[in-house]
N, C-alpha and C positions, 0 to 999 in steps of 0.2 A: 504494500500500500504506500508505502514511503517511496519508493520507487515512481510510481505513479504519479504524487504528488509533487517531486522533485521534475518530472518531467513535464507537469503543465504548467507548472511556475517557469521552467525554463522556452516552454513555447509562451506561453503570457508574453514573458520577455519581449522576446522577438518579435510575436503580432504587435505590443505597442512599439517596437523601436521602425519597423517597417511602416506602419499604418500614421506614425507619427512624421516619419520623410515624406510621403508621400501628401502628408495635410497638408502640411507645407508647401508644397509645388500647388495644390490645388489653391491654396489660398494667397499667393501670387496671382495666379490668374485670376483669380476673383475679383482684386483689388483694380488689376488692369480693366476689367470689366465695370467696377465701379466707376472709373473714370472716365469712362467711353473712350477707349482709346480701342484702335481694331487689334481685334484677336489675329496673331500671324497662323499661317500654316503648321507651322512647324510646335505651336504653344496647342493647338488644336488637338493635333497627335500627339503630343505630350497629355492634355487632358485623357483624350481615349485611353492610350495606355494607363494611364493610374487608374481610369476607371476600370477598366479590364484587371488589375492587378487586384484591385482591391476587391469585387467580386469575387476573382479566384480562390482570396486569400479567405472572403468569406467562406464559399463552399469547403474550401480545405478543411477551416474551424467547424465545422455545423457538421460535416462529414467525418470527424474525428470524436468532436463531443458523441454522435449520436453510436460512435462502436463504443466507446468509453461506457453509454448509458444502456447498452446490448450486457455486455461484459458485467457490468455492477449488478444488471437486475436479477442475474442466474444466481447470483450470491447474496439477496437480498437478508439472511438471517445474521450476515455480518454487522455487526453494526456500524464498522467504519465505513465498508459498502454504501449502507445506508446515508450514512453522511455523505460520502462523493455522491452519490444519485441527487442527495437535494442541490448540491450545489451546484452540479451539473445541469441541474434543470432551473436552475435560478439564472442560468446566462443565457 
């Protein structure tokens, strides 16, 4: 169980240090759009891909959480089980 824990704290990690690069690129452009200033080509595709990136990274988490929440519920008399189940389904 500690194992498992140690390893979505380490993905946490990650999904906020990725997801927080990428706010960032999106909230440049935002600001240039604030201003009316034209969006280039090249900032456009920029947008797509982070948007694309960031969906992905969604289904990865949602598609990870959900074997997580497969896994805990065959063991639900555990009661640390239990605990990762709630919290898993609290995100």
């Amino acid at each position: 169980m500690k194992k498992v824990v140690k390893a979505l704290t380490k993905i946490d990690k990650k999904i906020h240090k990725f997801l927080l690069k990428e706010m960032i690129i999106l909230e440049e452009i935002e600001q240039e759009k604030a201003k009316n200033l034209p969006i280039t080509k090249k900032q456009e595709q920029k947008l797509n891909k982070v948007s694309k990136k960031l969906n992905k990274a969604h289904n990865d988490f949602i598609a990870f959480k959900d074997t997580l929440l497969i896994i805990t519920s065959k063991k639900r008399g555990n009661p640390k089980c239990r605990a990762l189940e709630k919290f898993l389904n609290s995100l």
